[in-house]
Every structure is written in C-alpha cells, then in structure tokens.
N, C-alpha and C positions, 0 to 999 in steps of 0.2 A: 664183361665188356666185349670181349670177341664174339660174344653169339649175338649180342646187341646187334656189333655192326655186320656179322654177318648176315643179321636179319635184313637191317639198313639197305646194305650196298649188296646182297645176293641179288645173282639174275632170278633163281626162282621164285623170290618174290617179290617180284615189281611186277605192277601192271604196266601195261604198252603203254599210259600215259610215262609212267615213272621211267622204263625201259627206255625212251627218247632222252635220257640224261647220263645213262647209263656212261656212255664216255667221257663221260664230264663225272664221279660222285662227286664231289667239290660243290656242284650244282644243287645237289639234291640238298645238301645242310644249306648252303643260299636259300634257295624257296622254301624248305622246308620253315627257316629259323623268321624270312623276310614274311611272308604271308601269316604266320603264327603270329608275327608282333604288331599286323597291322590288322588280325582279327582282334586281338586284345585290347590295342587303341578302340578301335572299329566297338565294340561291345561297352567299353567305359562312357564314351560317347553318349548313347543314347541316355544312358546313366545320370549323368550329370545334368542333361537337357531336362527328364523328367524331375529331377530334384527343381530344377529353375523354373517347373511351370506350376509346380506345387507349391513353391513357397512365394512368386510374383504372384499374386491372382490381376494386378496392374497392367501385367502383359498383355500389349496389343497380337494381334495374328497370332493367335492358339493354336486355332488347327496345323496351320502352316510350322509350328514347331513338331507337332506330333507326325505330321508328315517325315521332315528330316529326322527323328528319332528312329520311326519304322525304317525310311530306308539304310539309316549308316547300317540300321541291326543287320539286316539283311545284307548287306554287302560284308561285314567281318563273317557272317554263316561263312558266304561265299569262297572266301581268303583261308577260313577253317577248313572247309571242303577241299580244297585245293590241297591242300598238305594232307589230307585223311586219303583221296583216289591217288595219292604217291602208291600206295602199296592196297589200297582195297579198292572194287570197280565200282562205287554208287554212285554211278553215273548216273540214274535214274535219280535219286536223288538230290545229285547236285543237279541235275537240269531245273527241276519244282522249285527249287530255294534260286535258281538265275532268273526263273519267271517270276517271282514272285519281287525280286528284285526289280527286274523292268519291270513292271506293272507299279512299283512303289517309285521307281526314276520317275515313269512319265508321268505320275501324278503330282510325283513334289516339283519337277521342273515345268509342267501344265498354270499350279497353283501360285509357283512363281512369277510367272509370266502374267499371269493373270489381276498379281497383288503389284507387281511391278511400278504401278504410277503410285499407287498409295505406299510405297516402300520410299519412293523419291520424295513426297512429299512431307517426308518426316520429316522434322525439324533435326538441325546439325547442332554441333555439341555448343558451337557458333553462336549461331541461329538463339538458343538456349540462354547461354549467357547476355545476347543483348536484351532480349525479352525479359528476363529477370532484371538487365539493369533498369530497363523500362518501368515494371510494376516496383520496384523499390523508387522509383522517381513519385513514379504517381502516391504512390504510400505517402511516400513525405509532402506531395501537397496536399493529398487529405488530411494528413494529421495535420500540416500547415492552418488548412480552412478552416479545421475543426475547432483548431485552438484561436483561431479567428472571431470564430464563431459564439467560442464560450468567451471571449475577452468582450465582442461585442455585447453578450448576453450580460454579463458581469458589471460593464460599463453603464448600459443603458438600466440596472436594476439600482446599482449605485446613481443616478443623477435620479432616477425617479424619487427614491426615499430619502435624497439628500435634500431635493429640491421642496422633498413634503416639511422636512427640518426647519431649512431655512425661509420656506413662508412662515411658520410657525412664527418663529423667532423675530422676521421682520414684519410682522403682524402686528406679533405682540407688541415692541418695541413701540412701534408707533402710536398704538391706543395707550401705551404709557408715558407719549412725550402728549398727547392730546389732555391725558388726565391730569399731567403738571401744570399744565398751560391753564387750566378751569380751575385750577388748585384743589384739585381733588386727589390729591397725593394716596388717600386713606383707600382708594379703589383702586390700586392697580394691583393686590395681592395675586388675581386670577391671569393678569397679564405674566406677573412674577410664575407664578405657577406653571405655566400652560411654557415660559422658557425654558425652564429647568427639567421639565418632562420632553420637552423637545431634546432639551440636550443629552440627557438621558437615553431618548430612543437613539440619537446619533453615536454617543459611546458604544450602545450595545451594537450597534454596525458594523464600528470600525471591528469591538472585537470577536463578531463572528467572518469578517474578512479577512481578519490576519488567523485565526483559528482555520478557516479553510486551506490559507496559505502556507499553514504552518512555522508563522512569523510569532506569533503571539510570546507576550511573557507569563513563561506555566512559572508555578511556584510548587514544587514537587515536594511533599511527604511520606512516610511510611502510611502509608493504608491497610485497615483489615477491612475488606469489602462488605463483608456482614453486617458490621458495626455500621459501616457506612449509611446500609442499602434500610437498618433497622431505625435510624437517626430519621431518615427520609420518610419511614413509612405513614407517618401522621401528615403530611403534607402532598403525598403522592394520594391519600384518599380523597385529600379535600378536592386533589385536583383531578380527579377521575369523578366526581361525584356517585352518587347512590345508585346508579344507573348501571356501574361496574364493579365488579368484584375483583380486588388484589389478590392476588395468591403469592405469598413472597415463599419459595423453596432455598432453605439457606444448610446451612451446616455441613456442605461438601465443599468448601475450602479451605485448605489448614494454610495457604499463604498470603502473603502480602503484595501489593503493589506500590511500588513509587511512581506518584502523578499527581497532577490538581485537585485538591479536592475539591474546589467549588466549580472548578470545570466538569469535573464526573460527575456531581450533584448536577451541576446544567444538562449536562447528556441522559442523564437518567429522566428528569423532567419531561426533557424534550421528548425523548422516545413513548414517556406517559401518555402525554398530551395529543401525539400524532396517533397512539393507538387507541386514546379515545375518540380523537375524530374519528377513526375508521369504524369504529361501534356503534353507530347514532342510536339505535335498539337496545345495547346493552351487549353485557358480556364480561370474558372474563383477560384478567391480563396479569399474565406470570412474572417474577422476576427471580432467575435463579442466580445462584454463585455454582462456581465449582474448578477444580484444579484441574491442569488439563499439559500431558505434554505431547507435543508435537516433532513429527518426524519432517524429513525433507520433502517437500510436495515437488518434482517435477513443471507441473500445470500449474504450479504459480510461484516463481523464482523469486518473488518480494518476500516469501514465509521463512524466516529464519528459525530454525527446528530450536528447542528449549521444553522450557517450561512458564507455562503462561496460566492464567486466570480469567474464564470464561463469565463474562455477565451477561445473559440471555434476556431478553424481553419481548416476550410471546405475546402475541393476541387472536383473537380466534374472530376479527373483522373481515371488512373486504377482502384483503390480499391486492397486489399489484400484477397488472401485467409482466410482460418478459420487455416489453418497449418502454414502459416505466420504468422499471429495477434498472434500465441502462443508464436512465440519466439521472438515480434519486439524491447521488451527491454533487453533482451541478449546482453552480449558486447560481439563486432564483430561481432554481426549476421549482415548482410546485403545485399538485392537482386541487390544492384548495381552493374554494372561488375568490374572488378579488375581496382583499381586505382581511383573510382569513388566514393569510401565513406569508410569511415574505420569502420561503424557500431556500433560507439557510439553515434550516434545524441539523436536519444530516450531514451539509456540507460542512458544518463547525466540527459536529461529531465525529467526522474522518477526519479534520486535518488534528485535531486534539489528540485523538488515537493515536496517529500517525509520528505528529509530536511527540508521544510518551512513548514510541518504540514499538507499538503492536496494531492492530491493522481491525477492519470490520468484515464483518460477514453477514450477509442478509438472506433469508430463504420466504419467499412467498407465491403465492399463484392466486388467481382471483376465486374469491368463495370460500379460502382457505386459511386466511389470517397472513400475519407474518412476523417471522421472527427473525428480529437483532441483537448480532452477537460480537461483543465487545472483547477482544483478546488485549489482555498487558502483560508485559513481563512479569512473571509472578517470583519470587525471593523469599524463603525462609526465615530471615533475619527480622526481628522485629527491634530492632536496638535502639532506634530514634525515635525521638517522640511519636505518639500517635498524633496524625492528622486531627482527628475529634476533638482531641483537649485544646490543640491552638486557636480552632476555630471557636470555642466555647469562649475561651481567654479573650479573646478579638470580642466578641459579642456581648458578653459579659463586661468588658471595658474595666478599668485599673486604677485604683487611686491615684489621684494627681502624684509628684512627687518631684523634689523639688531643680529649680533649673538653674541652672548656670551660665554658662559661653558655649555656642552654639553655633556652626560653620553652615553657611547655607553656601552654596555651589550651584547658578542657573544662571544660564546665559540670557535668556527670556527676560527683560526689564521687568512686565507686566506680571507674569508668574511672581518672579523671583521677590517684587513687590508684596501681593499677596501673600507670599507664605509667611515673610520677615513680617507683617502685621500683625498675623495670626500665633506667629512664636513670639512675639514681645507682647501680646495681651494675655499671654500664659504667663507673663514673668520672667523670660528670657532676655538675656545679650546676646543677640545675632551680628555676629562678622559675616558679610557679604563680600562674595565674590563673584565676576563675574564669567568667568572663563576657568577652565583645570589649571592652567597653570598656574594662574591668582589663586586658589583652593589650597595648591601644591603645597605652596611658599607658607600659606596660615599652616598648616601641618607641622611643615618646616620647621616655621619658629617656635615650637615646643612650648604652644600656647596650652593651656588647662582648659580640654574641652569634654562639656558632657552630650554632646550630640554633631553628631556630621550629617547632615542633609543634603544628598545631591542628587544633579540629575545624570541621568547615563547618558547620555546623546551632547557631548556639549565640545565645544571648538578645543582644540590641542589635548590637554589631558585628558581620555574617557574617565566618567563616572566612575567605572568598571576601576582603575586604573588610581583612582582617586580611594576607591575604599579599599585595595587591596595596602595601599602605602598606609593607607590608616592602623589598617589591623597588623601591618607588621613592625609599626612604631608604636600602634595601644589594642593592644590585642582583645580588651574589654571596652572598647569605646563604641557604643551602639551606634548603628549606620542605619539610617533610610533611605532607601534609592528609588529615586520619582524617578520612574520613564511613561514615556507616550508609544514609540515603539525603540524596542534597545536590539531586533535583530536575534543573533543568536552570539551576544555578548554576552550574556547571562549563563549562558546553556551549562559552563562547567565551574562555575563559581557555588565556591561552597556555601549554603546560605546557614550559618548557626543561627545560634537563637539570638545574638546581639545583632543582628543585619533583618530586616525588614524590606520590603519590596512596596512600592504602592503607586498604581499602574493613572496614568490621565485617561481622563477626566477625572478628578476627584473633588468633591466637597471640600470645605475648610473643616468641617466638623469631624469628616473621615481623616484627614491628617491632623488633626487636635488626638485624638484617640490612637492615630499609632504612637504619635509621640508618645504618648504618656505612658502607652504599653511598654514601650523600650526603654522610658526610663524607671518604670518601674520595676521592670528586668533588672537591669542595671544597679538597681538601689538593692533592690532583695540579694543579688548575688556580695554586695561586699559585704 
C-alpha cells in the first residue's frame, strides 16, 4: 500500500497535468474515482441503447440512436483518459478521442436539430390514450353494424322462407275450403300434402335457427363415431351419387362423444351434400375419425386444451375463397344459386358443435377442395347406452302395451286438445291439466299413474320442475316432455331411459310411438 500511494501522490510521477493538484492529493482520488465512474456509466450507456435497437426493429429514428450511442462512447474514452494523463502524458492521444468526440457532438446535436419538428410531432403518451379510446369506440360500432347487419341478413332470410311457408299453407287452405264447397272433399289429399310439407320445411327452420343460436334441444348420448359414421355410410352414397367416390378412413379413434345423434347425422349429411355441390365433375370425398388432444392455443382463446375427437370431411372440389371462409357460418349466407340452399347448413353445424362443447375448423383455397373439421369432447367411458341402439328402438317401434291414467300437462287448449285425443284412442285415461301448478297437485294426490306428459315452457311450475317432483315421488314413472323451444332448461337434466324428449312440431303418429316406446320400457323393466 505504501508504494501504491507513493506511486499515487509522488512528485516524480505526475505529469504537469496531475502536478497542478499536487496541493490538494485529496483531489487527485476526487477525479481520479469521479471521471472513472462516469467513464463506466459513459460505456454501459451505449450498451444498453444497442441492445434496444436490436431487439425494437419498431423503432422510429435509428440512426439518431446510433449517433447518441457513438458519442456517450466517446465521451467515457474521454473521462477514462482524463484519469490515465493523471500520471502518463498521451496527450496526443487524448486530443484524437476529444476530436473524435466533437465531430460525434456536432453531428448528433446537427441530426437533432434537424429531426426536431418530427420529434415534436410524436404523439404523447396522452395523445395515445385518447386515440386508442377512439379506435375501441369505432370497434364497437363496427361490431355494432356488423351485428346489424347479420340480424338484418337473418331477419330478411327468416320473412323470405317463412312467407314461402305461409303462402303454401294459405294456398293450400283455400283450394280446400273451394273443394268442400263443390263437395269434393275426396280431392284435397294434395292440398293436405303440400300443408304438411309446408310445415315441415317450417320445423326444419325454426331448428336450424335455434341450432345456429345454440338454443336448440340436443338430446345427448354416448357415441362411438365409427359406428356412427359406418351406420350412415349406405345413405351418404346414395347421397353423393355415382359421380363420387366415399373414402370413409375409420379405426383411429378409441373414444367416445356425448351429443346428438341425429344432429351429427345432419351435419355429417349436410357436409356431404355441400361437397357434392362443389364436385359437379366428380371426385372424391373422405371422412375420417381420429383421437386428437389439444394444448392451449394462444391465437384462439375459445380452444379449451383436452381431449377431443376430430371428424374430418375432405373433398378435393372447388375450395373457397379467403372472403368466402369469412362469412360460411352466417345464416343465409350461401354461394348456391337461388333455390339451391338456404344458407344455413354450416351455420346449424357451428351452433350444434358449439352446443356440445367443441368448436369447427375449416381449411380451403380455391382449386384445392376443403376440408371440415369437427372437434367434440372425446371421453373414454362407454357406460351408457350406445346412441345406435336407441335410435334402432325409436325406428323399429314397440309393442303396444297396455295403458292406464295418464297426466297430460299443456297450457296450449288446442295442443293439449290434440294429444288427450290421440292418448284416449290408445286406450288411455288422461287427467288434464292446464297449468304446472294444476300438474303439481295431480302428482300430489298420489294418484296411479302410468305416464306424465308435459310441456317444458308452461305458466308457474316448469315442465322441467314438473318431472323432477315426478321422479322423486316415482322414480320409475316414465316422463315425456314436449317442448317447442325449452331454452337451456334441459341442459343439466338427467335424461334416463324412463324420460323421453319430443321436440314441436310433431305428428300425432310420432307421439303415438314414443308413448308406447316408454311404456313398453316401463312394462319390460317390472
């Protein structure tokens, strides 16, 4: 330490810079320690500026940064220097690194001067915030319009085909009060006909509107997709005719889905039929299965990560544009020509998906086909009936079996009319009620009943609410519940096998036939 500072604080070796502090050494650790700390700031400086132009490439005024990088460099040289001619003379030296330094001053405070009006015209951090609040105003009235815009689109697609309905029907109507009137009663069969297909196309409206809405009532099952997709494939050829080649790719999925089956059967249809249109020459159209699990996507916040079951349906047609794919699940949107689709296929197909919990994906380009892809939550467990057999059982229909006292529950005069006709020409006693709470009370009085028939939607007690009291006063008492739309009362209602669902519009013939399904449930279980 003492040769140290005699190195230090000797006269003999200071230069005449350092020798001017000499009466002061106090001084010399001052500059010595103050210039060292502000060449070392001085040097990290530029440091940190080059990291921030590397990793911004968004940075406006580049060069103008690499300017202030060269000169802080050059000014810590300088402050280094300073402390180094304490005791050695490179004078010469430090003159080149102070020139170098002004020639780096006057070009960065030149360049400043220069950039000066476009530095003020920046926008403030201010400034920033209102313009963001701005473009989030305008966002929302676009998305406003938008949804304007599809409600109009929506509206004016519903009055079109509703009004195609109701001419039908007041058409019909009239050539059948004309044919009474001539007493030609034996001729209205085509009037009768041409109503009930009317009304028909009107059902299947309402439920590809609440299917888009994802209002609908699903009636969900365990599903094996394979089974599903191998059930379909005799009716998927007839509907692709000779012109197309099926390729069904199956036996890469080991799970199951719970959802509709006759809805998934629609969507599988529907996806046939659109990629036959896109074929008019022929061609060929895949449908695979497969187990599929998915992680968190970032770029699309709706994907909840799981495990899912992928049903693909490939064709090798036209393909769509990228301004197509934007609007294909729009209802009514559709590039068919007039008459030749009503523009809800897809849009039922998302809100039904959507409905059962898993989401759509579409990939096409024109020239190139396209292929849709159906993700459901996929589950392991096969414990509940298969889908297949119930729908077999429903088709196949049930031995009569026999009836007894029977709770009908509809607010609806006219309805409620109707069905008590159709259950007393079965051989039925029907206690009618017209309201849940009149239902309730039949319950109540611990009347012997072989059937509960209600509707979901009804004044005071729900439906919903009506067959839960049922089953937990007769826990084997089979329930059939008629709704029109029930919402999402349904959604967590357990549905066994003594509870039945059967959606309006229906036939009398379709309700003759669930009855007797459930009560021959009923009869076979005691």
């Amino acid at each position: 330490m003492f040769a140290l500072s005699e190195w230090l604080f000797g006269v003999d070796n200071l230069t005449p810079h350092g020798f001017c502090l000499l009466w002061e050494p106090g001084l010399i650790w001052l500059f010595a320690i103050s210039d060292g700390l502000i060449a070392l700031a001085y040097f990290s400086i530029p440091l940190a500026l080059v990291i921030i132009g590397q990793r911004r490439a968004d940075l406006v005024f580049r060069p103008l940064l690499w300017l202030f990088a060269a000169f802080i460099l050059l000014c810590g040289a300088t402050h280094w220097l300073d402390v180094v001619t304490l005791w050695k003379p490179i004078y010469g030296v430090q003159g080149v690194v102070k020139a170098a330094t002004g020639l780096a001053s006057l070009g960065t405070s030149i360049a400043l001067w220069w950039w000066l009006p476009s530095f003020l015209a920046l926008p403030s951090p201010d400034q920033l915030r209102r313009a963001n609040a701005a473009l989030r105003e305008s966002e929302e009235r676009l998305a406003h319009a938008q949804k304007m815009e599809a409600i109009g689109q929506l509206t004016g697609g519903i009055a079109h085909d509703f009004n195609n309905v109701l001419q039908v029907v007041i058409g019909s109507l009239g050539v059948i009060e004309r044919q009474l009137a001539r007493g030609r009663a034996e001729e209205i069969g085509p009037s009768v006909a041409a109503i009930r297909k009317a009304a028909s196309s009107a059902s299947n409206l309402i439920d590809r509107l609440l299917a888009f809405s994802r209002r609908q009532t699903l009636l969900p099952r365990v599903i094996e997709p394979d089974r599903l997709v191998v059930g379909l494939e005799d009716m998927l050829r007839r509907t692709l005719g000779s012109g197309v080649e099926l390729d069904l790719r199956l036996g890469r999925c080991r799970r199951s889905v719970v959802c509709d089956p006759s809805q998934l059967e629609s969507a599988l249809l529907n996806l046939a039929i659109n990629a036959r249109d896109a074929m008019p020459a022929g061609g060929v159209l895949e449908i695979a299965t497969a187990d599929r699990r998915l992680a968190a996507d970032p770029a699309d916040p709706d994907l909840t990560p799981g495990d899912y079951v992928e049903i693909s349906v490939k064709d090798n047609g036209a393909g769509m544009s990228r301004e197509v794919l934007a609007h294909v699940f729009e209802p009514f949107f559709t590039t068919k020509p007039t008459g030749r689709g009503t523009g809800l296929g897809l849009s039922q197909i998302y809100g039904f998906v959507k409905q059962s919990g898993g989401f759509v994906r579409i990939d096409s380009a024109p020239g190139k086909g396209t292929n849709v892809r159906l993700y459901l939550p996929g589950r392991d467990q096969r414990e509940v009936q298969p889908a297949e057999a119930a729908v077999v059982e429903q088709k196949q229909g049930c031995p009569a079996a026999p009836c007894g006292k029977m709770l009908l529950v509809e607010d609806q005069l006219e309805v409620r009319m109707q069905i008590a006709d159709t259950l007393e020409e079965m051989g039925c006693e029907v206690i009618e009620a017209d309201d849940g709470n009149a239902g309730l009370k039949v319950l109540e009085s611990e009347q012997s009943l072989c059937l509960l028939v209600t509707d979901v939607g009804l004044p005071g007690v729900s439906g919903r609410h009506l067959a839960e009291a049922a089953r937990a006063a007769h826990p084997d008492l089979p329930i059939l519940l008629i709704t029109g739309y029930a919402g999402k009362s349904l959604d967590s209602l357990d549905l066994a096998s003594n509870i039945e669902v059967l959606r309006k519009p229906f036939t009398l013939e379709e309700l003759t036939e669930r009855v007797r399904i459930l009560l021959s449930r009923a009869a076979a279980a005691e």
